[in-house]
C-alpha positions as a printed NumPy array, in Angstrom:
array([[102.038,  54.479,  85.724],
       [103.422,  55.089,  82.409],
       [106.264,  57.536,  81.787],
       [107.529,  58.926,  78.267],
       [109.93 ,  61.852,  77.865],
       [109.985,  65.378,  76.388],
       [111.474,  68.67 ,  76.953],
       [109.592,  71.883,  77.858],
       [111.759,  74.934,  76.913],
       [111.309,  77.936,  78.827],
       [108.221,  80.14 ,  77.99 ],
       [106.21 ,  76.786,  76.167],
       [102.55 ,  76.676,  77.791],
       [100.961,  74.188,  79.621],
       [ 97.841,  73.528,  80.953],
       [ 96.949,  72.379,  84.325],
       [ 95.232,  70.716,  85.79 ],
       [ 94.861,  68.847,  82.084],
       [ 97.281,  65.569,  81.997],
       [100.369,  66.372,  81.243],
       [103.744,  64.524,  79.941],
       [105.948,  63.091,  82.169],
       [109.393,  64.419,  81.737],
       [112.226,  62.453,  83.497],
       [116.187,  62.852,  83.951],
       [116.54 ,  59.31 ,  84.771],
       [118.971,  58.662,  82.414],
       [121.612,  61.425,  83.824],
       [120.328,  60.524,  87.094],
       [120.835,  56.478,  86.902],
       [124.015,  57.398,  85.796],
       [125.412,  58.868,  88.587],
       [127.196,  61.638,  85.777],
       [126.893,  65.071,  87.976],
       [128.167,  66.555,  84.622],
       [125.62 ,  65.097,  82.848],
       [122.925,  65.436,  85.16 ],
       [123.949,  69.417,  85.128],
       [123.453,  70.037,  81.203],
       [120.165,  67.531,  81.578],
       [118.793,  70.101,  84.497],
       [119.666,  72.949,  81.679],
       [117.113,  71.954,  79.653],
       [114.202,  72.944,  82.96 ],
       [112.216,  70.175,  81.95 ],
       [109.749,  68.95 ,  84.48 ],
       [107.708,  65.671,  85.262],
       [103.714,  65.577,  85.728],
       [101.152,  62.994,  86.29 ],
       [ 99.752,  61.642,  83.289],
       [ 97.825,  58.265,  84.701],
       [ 95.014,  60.795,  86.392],
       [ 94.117,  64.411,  86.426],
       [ 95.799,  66.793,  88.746],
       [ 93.754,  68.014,  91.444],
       [ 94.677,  71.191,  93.632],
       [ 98.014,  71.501,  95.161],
       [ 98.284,  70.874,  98.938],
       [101.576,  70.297,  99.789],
       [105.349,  70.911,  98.201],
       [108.38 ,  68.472,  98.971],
       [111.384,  70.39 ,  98.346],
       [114.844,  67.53 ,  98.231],
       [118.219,  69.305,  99.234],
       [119.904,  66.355,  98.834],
       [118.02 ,  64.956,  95.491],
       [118.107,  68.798,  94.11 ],
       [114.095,  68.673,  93.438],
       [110.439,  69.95 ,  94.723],
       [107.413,  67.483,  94.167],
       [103.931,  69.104,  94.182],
       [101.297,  66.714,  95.779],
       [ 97.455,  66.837,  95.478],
       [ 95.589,  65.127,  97.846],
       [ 95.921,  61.505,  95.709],
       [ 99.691,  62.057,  95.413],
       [102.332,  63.639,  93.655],
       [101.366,  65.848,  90.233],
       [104.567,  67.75 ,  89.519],
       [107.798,  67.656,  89.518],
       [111.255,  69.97 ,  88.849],
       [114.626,  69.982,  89.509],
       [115.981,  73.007,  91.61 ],
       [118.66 ,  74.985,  92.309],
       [118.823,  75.669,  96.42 ],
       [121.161,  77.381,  98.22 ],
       [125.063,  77.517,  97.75 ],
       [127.652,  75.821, 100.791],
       [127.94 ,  78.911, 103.131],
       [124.209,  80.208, 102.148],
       [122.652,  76.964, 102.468],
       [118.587,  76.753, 102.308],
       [117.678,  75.645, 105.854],
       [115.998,  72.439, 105.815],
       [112.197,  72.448, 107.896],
       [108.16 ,  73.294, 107.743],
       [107.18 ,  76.37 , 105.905],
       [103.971,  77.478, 104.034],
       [103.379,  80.426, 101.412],
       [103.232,  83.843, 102.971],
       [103.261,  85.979,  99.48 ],
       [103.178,  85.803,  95.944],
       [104.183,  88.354,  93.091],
       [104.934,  87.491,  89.943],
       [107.89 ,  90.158,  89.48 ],
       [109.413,  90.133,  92.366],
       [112.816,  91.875,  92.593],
       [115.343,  91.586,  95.778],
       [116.162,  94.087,  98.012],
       [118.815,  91.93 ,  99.138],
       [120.696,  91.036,  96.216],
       [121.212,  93.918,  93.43 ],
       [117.634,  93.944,  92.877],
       [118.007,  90.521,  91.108],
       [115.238,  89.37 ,  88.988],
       [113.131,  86.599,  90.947],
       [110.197,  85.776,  88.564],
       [107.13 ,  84.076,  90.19 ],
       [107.949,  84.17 ,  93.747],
       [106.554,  82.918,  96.728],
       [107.909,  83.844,  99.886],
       [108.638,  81.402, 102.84 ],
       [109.924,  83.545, 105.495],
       [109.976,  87.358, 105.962],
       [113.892,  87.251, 105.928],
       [113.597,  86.249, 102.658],
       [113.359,  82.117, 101.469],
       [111.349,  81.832,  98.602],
       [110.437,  79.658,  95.716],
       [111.139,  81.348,  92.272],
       [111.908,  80.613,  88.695],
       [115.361,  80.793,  87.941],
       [118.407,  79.34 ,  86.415],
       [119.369,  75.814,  86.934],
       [123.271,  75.254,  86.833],
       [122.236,  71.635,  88.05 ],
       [123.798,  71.792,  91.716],
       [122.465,  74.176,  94.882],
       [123.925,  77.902,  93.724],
       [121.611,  80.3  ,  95.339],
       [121.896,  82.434,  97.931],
       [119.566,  80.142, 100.286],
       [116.385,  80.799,  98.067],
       [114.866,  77.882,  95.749],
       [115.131,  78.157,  92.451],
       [113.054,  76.486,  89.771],
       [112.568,  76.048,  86.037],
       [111.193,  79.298,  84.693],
       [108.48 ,  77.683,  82.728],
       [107.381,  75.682,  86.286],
       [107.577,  78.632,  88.572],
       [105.153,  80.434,  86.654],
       [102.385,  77.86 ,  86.191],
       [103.014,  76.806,  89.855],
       [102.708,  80.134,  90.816],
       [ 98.79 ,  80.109,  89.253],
       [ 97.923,  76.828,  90.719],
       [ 98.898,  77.61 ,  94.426],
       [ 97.372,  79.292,  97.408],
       [ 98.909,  81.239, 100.491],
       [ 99.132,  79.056, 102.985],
       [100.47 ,  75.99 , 101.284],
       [102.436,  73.664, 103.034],
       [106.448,  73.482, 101.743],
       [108.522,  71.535, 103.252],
       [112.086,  71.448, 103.046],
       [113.765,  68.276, 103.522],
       [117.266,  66.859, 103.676],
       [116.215,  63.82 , 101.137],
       [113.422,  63.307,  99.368],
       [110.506,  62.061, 101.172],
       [107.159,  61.116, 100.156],
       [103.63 ,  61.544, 102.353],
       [101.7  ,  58.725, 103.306],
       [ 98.136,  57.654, 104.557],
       [ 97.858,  57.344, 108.444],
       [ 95.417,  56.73 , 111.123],
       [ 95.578,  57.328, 114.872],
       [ 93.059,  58.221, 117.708],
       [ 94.571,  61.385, 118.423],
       [ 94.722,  63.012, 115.011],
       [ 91.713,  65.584, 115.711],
       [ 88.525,  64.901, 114.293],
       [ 86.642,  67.085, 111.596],
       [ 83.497,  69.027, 112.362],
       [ 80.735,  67.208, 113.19 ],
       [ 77.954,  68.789, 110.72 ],
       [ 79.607,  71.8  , 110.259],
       [ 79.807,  72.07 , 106.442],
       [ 75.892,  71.721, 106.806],
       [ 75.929,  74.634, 109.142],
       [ 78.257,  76.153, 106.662],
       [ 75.732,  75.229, 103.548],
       [ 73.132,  76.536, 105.641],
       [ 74.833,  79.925, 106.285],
       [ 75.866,  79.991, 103.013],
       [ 71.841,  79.879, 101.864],
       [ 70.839,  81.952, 104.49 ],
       [ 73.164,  84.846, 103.407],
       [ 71.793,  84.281,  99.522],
       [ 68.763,  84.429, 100.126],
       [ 69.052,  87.854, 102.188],
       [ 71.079,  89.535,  99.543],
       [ 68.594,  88.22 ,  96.77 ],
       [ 66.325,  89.975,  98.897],
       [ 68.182,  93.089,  99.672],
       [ 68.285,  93.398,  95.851],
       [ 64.218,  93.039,  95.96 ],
       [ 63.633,  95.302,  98.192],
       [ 66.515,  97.974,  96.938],
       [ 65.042,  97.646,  93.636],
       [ 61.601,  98.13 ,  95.233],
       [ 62.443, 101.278,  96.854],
       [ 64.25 , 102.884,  93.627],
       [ 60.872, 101.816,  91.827],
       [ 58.475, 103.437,  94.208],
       [ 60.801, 106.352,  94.445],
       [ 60.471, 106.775,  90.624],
       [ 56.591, 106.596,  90.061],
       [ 56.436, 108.974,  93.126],
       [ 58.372, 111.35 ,  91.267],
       [ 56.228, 110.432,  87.923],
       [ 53.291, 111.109,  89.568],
       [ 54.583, 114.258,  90.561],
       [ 54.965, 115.612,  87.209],
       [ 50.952, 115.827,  86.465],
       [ 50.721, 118.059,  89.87 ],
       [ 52.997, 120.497,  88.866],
       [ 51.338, 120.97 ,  85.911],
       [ 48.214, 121.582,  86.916],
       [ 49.461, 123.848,  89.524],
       [ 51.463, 126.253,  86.855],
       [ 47.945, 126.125,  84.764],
       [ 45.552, 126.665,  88.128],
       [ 48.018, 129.768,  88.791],
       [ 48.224, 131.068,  85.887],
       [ 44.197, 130.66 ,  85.344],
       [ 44.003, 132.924,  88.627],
       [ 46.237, 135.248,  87.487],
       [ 43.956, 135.852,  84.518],
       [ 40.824, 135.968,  86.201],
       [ 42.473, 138.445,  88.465],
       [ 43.005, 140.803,  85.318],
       [ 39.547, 140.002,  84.265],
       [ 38.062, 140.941,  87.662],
       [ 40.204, 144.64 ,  87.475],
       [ 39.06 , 145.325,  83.566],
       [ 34.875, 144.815,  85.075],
       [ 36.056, 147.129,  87.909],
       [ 38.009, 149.877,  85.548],
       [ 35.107, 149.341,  82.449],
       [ 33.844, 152.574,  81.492],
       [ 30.984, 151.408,  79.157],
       [ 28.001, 148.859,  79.204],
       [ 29.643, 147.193,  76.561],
       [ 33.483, 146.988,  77.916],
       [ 31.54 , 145.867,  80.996],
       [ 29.576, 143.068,  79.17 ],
       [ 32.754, 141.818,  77.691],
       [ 34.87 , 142.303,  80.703],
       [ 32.491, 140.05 ,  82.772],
       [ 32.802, 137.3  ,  79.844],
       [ 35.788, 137.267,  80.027],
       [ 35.833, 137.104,  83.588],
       [ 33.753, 134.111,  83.784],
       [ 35.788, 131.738,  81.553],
       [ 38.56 , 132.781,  83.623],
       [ 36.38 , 131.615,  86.488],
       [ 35.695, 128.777,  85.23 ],
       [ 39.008, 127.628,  83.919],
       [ 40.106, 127.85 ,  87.304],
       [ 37.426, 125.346,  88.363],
       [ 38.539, 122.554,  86.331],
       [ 42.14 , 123.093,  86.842],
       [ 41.455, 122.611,  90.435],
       [ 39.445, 119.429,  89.914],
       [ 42.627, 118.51 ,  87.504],
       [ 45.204, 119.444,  90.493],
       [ 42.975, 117.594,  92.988],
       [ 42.707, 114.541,  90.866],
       [ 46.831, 114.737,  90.328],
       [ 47.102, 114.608,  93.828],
       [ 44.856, 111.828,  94.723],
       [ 46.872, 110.029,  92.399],
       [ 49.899, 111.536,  93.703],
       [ 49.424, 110.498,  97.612],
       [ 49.312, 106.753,  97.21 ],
       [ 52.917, 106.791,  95.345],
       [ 54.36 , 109.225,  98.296],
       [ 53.18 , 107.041, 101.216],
       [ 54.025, 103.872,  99.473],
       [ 57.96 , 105.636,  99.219],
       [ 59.046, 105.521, 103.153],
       [ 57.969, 102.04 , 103.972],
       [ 60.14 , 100.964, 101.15 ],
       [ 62.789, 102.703, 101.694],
       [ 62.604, 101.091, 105.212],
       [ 61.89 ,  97.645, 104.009],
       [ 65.254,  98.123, 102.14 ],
       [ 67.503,  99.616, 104.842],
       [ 65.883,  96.423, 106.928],
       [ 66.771,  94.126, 104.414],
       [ 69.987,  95.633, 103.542],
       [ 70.999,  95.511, 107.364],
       [ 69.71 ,  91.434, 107.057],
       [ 71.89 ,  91.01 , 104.625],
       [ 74.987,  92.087, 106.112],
       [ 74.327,  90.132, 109.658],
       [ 73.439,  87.055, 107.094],
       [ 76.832,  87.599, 105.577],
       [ 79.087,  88.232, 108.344],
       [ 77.225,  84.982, 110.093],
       [ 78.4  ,  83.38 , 106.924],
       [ 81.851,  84.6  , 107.06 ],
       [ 81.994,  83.386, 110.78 ],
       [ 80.877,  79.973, 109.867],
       [ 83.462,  79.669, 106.599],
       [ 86.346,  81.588, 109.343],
       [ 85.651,  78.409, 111.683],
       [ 86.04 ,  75.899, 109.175],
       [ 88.931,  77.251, 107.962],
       [ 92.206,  75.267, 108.311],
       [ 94.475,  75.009, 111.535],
       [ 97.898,  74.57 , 112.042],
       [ 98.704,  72.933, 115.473],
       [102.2  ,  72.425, 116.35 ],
       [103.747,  70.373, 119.787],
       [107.048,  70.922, 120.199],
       [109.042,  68.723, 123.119],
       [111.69 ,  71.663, 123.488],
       [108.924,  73.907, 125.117],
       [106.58 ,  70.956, 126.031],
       [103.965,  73.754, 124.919],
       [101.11 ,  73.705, 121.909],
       [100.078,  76.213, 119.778],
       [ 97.646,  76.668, 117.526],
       [ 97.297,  79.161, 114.167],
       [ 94.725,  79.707, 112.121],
       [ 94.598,  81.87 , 108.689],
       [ 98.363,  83.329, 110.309],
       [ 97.063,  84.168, 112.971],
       [ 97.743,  82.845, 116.489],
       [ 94.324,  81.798, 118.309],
       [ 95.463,  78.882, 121.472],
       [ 98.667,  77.979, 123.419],
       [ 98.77 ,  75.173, 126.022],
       [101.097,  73.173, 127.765],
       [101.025,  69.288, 126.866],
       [102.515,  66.502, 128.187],
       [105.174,  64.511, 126.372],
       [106.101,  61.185, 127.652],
       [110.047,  60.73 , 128.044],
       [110.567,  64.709, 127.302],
       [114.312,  64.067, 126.99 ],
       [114.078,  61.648, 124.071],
       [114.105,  62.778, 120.436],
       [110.621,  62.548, 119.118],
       [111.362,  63.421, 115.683],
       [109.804,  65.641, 112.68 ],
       [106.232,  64.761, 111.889],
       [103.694,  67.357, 109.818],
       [100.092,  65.136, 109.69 ],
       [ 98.133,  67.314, 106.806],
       [ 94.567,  66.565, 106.826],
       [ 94.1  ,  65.447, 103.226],
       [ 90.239,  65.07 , 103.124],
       [ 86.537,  64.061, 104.697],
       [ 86.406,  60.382, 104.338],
       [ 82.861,  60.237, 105.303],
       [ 81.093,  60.579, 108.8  ],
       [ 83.285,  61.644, 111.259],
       [ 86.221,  60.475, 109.926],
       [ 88.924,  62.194, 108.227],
       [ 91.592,  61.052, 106.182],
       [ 95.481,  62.183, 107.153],
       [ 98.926,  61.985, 105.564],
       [102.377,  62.246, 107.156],
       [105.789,  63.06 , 106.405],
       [108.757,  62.411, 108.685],
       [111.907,  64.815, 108.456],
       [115.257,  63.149, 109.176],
       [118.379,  65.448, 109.532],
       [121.478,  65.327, 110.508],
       [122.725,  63.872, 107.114],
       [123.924,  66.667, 105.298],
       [122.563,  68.254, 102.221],
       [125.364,  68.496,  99.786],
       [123.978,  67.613,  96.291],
       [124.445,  64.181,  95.691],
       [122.434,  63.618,  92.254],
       [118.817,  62.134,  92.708],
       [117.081,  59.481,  93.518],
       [114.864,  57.192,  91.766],
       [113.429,  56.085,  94.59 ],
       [111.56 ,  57.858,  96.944],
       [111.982,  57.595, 100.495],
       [108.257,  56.495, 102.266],
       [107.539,  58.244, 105.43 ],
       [107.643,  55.212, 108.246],
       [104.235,  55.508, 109.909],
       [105.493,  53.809, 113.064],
       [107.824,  56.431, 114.496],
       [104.953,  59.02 , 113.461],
       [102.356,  56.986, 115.495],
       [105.099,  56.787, 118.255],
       [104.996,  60.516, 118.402],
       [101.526,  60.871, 118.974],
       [101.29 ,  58.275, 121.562],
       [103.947,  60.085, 123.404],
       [101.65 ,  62.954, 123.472],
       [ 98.747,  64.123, 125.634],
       [ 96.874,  67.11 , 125.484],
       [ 94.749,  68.809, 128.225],
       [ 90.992,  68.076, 127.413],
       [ 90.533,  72.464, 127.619],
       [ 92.418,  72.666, 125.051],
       [ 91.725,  69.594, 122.735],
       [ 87.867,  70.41 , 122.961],
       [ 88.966,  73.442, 121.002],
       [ 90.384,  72.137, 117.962],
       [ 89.251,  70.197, 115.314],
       [ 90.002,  69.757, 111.434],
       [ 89.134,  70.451, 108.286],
       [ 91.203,  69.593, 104.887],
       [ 93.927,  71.472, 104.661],
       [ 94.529,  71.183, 108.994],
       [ 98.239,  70.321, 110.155],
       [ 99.789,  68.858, 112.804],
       [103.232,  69.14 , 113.54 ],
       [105.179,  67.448, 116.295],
       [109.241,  68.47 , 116.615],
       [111.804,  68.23 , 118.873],
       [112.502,  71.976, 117.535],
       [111.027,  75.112, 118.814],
       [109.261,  77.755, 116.622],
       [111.772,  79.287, 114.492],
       [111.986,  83.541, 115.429],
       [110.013,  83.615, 111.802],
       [107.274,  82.389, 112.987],
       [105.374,  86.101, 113.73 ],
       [102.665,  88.386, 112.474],
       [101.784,  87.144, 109.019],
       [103.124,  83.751, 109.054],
       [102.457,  80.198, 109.395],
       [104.743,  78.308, 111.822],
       [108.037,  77.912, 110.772],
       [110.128,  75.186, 112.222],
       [113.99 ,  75.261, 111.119],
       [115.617,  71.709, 111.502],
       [118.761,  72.658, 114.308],
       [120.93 ,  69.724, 112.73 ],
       [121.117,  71.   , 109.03 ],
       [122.774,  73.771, 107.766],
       [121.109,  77.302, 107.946],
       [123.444,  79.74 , 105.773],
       [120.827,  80.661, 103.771],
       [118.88 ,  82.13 , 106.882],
       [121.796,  83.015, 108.653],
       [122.696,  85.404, 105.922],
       [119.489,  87.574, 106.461],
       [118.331,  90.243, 108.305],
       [114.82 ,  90.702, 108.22 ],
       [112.701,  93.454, 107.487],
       [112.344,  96.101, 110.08 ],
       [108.736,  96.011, 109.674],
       [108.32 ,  92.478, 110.436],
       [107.776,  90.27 , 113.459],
       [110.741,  88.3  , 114.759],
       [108.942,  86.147, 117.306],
       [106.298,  84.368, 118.055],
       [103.41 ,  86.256, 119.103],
       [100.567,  84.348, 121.232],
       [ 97.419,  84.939, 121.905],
       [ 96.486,  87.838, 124.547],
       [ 95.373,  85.156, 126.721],
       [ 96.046,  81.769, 127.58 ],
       [ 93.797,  78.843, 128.285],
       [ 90.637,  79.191, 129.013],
       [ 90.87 ,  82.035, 126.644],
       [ 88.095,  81.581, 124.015],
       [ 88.975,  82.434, 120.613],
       [ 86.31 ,  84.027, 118.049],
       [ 88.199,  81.595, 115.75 ],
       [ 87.569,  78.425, 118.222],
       [ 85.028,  75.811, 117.694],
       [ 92.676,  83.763, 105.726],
       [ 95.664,  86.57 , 104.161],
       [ 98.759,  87.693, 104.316],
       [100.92 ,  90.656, 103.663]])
């Protein structure tokens, strides 16, 4: 991979996903200068990929300890900033989040209605990711601030829902296999095509037939015109032969008679062919009227096709989208989420429940063909501090063996492992931590790591009109979800 260096002031465009220049601090960072590295992070320069093209985001790295968030796509990292996170006192708690909301001019109701450009909200209580200024060590009030100019093109590039995680030190996601990561969907993005057809087709069809209706409709009332008119005529032909029949009654003379009864028979005879007219206007007229109700019918039936077509659609594409699972050995219980919402909770078994089992989100990167499916991990170690110690050059590589150690610590009840399988963009995450109280209505799971600080969190109070606990599922196992085999506020 080749590197070279600029600087991107604030408000300078870029393009993504286009290749764009790498951007490094290496020098202030090598250094070990925090004075240096400071005025360097001034500058809110950022690093990208330039060896491939950036594909979507699926994942954000946030460093307390290295002071910098790394945006992956599913072949690695793409971006990269320094931050700003949250002050001693108001630290930002270290842990799993995901994207809950986005606005672009988002002002805080917690902090003099401060300007936070480009946010995206991690918790209800307040954590968010948003463009800001950069004094080069954490100095927020437990938020994560990032270089203006990166906020707001990150903000365009992500979805709700995207994982962010929060670590003590930089760590980096890595490829891993294991017989109990869940499996994708056998055939189910064929279903899904299928559907997909199936509901095109109808509403090409529903347009047909709408269009059908509107047309028959309007020759109907074309053909009405002609009918009308001969009507008016026809009556007022009758109304003149019914003058010319009183002036042969009232004539008083052979000749008024002989002129009366003239006029009398053209009157007649006027009406005769304006009654073959208004007879012909109907004939025409009748085939146009009955043709009118079938296709209005034929277009409430395919209208009514169409919507069962899409909603089957919308089924299909609701069961294929992403879940979150997360184990945690604290309550020896699983639960699963989908699009926020909560769908499954189980017990499981955990082997040795009193030993540690660690941090471990598995993110289902992509189909890699059959049944198989291609997963990432990141371990989370805490427990050693996040005071701002200047970054690291080198990454820290997730160690696959104490991940794969989790999972074979871990069995889940056949009920409820029938009921879950993956498709890109799934999690799994295994913790020795319970769900965090903001995990609730409208979130992802949250998982706070106990041994870090939490000021930032601490801090907060959340919104009255928010959730602070978990909230299951009305039932428990064998409870059959209509999610089982996305938005926010």
């Amino acid at each position: 991979m080749t590197f070279r260096f600029v600087s991107l002031k604030h408000k300078q465009s870029w393009l993504r996903p286009a290749c764009l220049a790498v951007v490094s601090l290496a020098a202030a960072f090598a250094s070990g200068d925090r004075v240096h590295a400071a005025s360097a992070r001034k500058e809110t320069s950022v690093a990208s990929i330039e060896s491939r093209t950036a594909g979507d985001p699926i994942m954000a790295i946030v460093s307390l300890r290295d002071q910098r968030i790394t945006i992956y796509d599913k072949n690695g990292w793409i971006l990269r900033a320094p931050v700003s996170s949250g002050q001693r006192g108001r630290e930002t708690p270290a842990g799993v989040f995901s994207v809950l909301q986005k606005d672009a001019d988002h002002h805080s109701n917690l902090y003099d209605d401060a300007w936070m450009p480009h946010m995206q909200r991690l918790t209800w209580s307040g954590i968010a990711l948003h463009g800001g200024p950069l004094p080069g060590h954490p100095a927020s009030h437990g938020c994560v601030r990032m270089p203006y100019d990166f906020a707001e093109h990150l903000f365009s590039a992500t979805s709700l829902g995207m994982r962010v995680i929060v670590a003590p030190s930089d760590v980096v996601p890595v490829d891993v296999s294991h017989p109990a990561l869940f499996p994708p969907k056998s055939g189910a993005d064929a279903v899904a095509a299928a559907r997909a057809a199936e509901a095109e087709e109808a509403a090409r069809k529903a347009d047909q037939a709408r269009l059908a209706a509107a047309t028959a409709t309007r020759e109907a009332a074309r053909a009405m015109m002609p009918v009308r008119v001969a009507e008016n005529l026809k009556l007022r032909a009758e109304t003149q032969l019914a003058a010319a029949e009183r002036a042969v009654a009232s004539a008083g003379s052979t000749e008024a008679k002989q002129q009366a009864d003239e006029t009398k028979a053209k009157a007649a005879a006027r009406v005769v062919v304006l009654e073959a007219q208004l007879a012909r206007a109907k004939a025409e007229l009748q085939p146009k009227l009955d043709a009118v109700a079938p296709a209005r019918e034929a277009a409430v039936a395919a209208e009514t096709a169409r919507v069962a077509a899409a909603d089957a659609a919308r089924e299909v594409a609701r069961d294929l989208a992403p879940v979150s699972v997360f184990i945690s050995r604290k309550t020896q219980r699983l639960y699963v989420r989908q699009a926020f919402q909560p769908i499954l909770e189980s017990p499981v078994t955990i082997r040795d429940p009193d030993r540690p089992i660690g941090t471990h989100v598995f993110t289902a990167i992509e189909r890699a063909g059959g049944d198989d499916m291609r997963w990432s991990v990141v371990s989370l170690k805490g427990g050693q501090g996040t005071n701002f110690a200047g970054p690291n050059t080198e990454l820290s590589s997730t160690d696959t063996g104490g991940a794969k150690a989790a999972l074979d610590r871990i069995t889940i009840p056949p009920e409820a492992l029938d009921r879950i399988e993956a498709s890109p963009g799934s999690s799994l995450i295994i913790s020795d931590e319970a769900l965090s109280s903001e995990t609730g209505k409208g979130t992802e799971f949250v998982i706070i790591m106990s041994d870090e600080p939490q000021g930032g969190i601490k801090m907060r109070r959340r919104s009255p009109d928010t959730e602070s606990r978990y909230v299951g599922p009305r039932n428990r196992l064998p409870y059959r979800s209509p999610f089982a085999g996305p938005y926010s506020r």
